[in-house]
Structures are given as structure tokens and as C-alpha cells.
LOVO-553749 format. One record per residue (C-alpha): residue in three letters; x, y, z; residue number from 1. Coordinates in Angstrom, 3 decimals, padded with zeros to 6 digits. Layout:
N
+------+----------+----------+----------+-----+
! type !       xx !       yy !       zz ! seq !
+------+----------+----------+----------+-----+
!  ALA !        X !        Y !        Z ! NUM !
...
+------+----------+----------+----------+-----+
end
This chain:
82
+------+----------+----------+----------+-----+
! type !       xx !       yy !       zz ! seq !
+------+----------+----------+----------+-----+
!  UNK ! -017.524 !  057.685 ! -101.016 !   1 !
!  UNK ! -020.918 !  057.171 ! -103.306 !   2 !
!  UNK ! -021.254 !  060.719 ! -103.761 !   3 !
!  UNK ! -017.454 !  061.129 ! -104.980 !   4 !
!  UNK ! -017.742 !  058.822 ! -107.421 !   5 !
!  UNK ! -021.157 !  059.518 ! -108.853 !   6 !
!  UNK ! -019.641 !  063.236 ! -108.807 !   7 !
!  UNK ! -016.732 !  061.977 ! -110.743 !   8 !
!  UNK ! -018.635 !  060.411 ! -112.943 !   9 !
!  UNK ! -021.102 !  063.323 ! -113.784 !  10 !
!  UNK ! -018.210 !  065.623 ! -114.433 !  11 !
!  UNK ! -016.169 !  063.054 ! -116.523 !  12 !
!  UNK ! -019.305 !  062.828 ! -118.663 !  13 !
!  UNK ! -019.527 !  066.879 ! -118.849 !  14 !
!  UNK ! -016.431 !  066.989 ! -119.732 !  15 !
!  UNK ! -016.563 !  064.437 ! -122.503 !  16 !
!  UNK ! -020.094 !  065.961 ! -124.206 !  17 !
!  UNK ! -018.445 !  069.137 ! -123.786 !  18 !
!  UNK ! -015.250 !  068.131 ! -125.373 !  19 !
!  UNK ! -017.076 !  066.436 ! -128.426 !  20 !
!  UNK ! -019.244 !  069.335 ! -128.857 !  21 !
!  UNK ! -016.307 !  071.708 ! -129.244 !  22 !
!  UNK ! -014.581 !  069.624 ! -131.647 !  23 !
!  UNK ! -017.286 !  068.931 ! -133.507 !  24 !
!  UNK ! -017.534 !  072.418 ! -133.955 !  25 !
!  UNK ! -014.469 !  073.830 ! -133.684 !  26 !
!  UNK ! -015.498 !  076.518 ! -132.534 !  27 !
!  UNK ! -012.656 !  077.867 ! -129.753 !  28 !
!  UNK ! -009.327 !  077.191 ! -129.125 !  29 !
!  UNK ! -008.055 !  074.170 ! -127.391 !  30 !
!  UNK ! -006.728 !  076.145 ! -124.420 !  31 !
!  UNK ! -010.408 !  077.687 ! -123.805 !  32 !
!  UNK ! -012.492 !  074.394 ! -124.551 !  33 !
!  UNK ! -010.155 !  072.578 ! -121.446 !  34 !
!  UNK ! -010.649 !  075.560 ! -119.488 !  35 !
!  UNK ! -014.417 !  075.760 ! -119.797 !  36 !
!  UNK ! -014.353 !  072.415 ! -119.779 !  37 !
!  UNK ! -013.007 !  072.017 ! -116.779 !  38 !
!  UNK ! -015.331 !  074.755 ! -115.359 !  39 !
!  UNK ! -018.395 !  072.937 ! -116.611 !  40 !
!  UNK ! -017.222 !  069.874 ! -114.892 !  41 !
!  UNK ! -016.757 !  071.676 ! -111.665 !  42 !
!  UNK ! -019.937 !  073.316 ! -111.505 !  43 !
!  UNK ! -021.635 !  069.784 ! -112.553 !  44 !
!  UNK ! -019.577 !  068.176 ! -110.148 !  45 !
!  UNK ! -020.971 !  070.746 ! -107.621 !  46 !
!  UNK ! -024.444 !  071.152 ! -108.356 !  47 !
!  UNK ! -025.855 !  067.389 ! -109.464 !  48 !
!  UNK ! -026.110 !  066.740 ! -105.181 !  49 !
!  UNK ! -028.735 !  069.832 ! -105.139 !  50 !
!  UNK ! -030.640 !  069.118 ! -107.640 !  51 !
!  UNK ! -030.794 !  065.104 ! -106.581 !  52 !
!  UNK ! -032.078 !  066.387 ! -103.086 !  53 !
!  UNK ! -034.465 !  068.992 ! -105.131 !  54 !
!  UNK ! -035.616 !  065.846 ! -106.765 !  55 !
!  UNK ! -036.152 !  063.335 ! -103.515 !  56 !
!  UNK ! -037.682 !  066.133 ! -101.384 !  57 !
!  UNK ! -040.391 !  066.251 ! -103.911 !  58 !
!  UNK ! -040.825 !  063.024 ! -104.043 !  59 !
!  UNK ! -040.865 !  062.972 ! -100.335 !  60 !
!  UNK ! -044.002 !  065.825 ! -100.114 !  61 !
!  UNK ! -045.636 !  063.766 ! -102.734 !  62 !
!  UNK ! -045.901 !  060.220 ! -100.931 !  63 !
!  UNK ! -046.447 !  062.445 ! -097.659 !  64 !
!  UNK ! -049.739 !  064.009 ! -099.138 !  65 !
!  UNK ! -050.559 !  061.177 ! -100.538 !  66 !
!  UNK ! -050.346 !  059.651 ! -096.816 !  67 !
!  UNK ! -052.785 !  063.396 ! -095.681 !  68 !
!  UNK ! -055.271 !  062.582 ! -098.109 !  69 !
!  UNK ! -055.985 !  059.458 ! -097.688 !  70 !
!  UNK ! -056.287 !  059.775 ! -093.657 !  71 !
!  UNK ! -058.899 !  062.450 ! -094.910 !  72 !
!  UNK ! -060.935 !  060.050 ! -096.758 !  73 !
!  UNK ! -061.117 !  057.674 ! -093.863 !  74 !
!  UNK ! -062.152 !  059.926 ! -091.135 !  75 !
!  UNK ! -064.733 !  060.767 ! -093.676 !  76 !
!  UNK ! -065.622 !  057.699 ! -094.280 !  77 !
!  UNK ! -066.042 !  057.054 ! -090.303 !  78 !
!  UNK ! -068.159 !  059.975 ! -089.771 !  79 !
!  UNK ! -070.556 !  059.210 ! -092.668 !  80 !
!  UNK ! -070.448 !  055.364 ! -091.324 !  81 !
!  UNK ! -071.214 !  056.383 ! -088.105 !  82 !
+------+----------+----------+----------+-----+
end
């Protein structure tokens, strides 16, 4: 449900910068800026859930060596105690 309307959302906002873009420039017809679009907003629709995970799994492997090293320091820490 979350990730429909956070997708929704993404591609509503594509399709508005991409929509204010093209008239600001005027650069194609009306018929191709709503098709492209519309395309734009699918593939942003599509491809925001990859690159969130891209995001968290680095962030994940980050806290998680964080975790390695500092196990590493303590056994050090131990042995040179000891």
C-alpha cells in the first residue's frame, strides 16, 4: 500500500517537472511531451524501489562493519590486557 503511493507520488512529480520543463521550452509537441511523459513516469514509478533498496543495503554493510571493527578492537584490546 506504502509503496503504491510513494510510487504514485514519485511519478506524479516526474510527470509534473517533466511537463514544466517542456513547456517552458517548448520544445516538442504536446502529443510527444504526454507520451514521454508518461514513459518517464513509468520508468520512475518502476525504478525509485531499486534504487531505495541500493540505498538501505549500503547503509546496512556500513553499520554491519562498523559492528566487525569494533569487535576487532576489543579482542585486541583483551589480548594486549591480558
Amino acid at each position: 500500500m506504502i509503496r503504491n503511493l510513494l510510487s504514485g507520488i514519485a511519478s506524479g512529480l516526474l510527470v509534473w517537472a517533466y511537463l514544466l520543463i517542456w513547456d517552458a521550452t517548448d520544445f516538442t509537441t504536446p502529443f510527444t511531451a504526454y507520451f514521454f511523459a508518461g514513459v518517464v513516469a513509468a520508468l520512475g514509478g518502476w525504478i525509485w524501489p531499486v534504487v531505495i533498496g541500493w540505498f538501505l543495503v549500503r547503509r546496512h554493510r556500513s553499520k554491519q562493519d562498523e559492528q566487525i571493527q569494533k569487535e576487532v578492537d576489543r579482542q585486541i584490546a583483551e589480548k594486549s590486557g591480558q
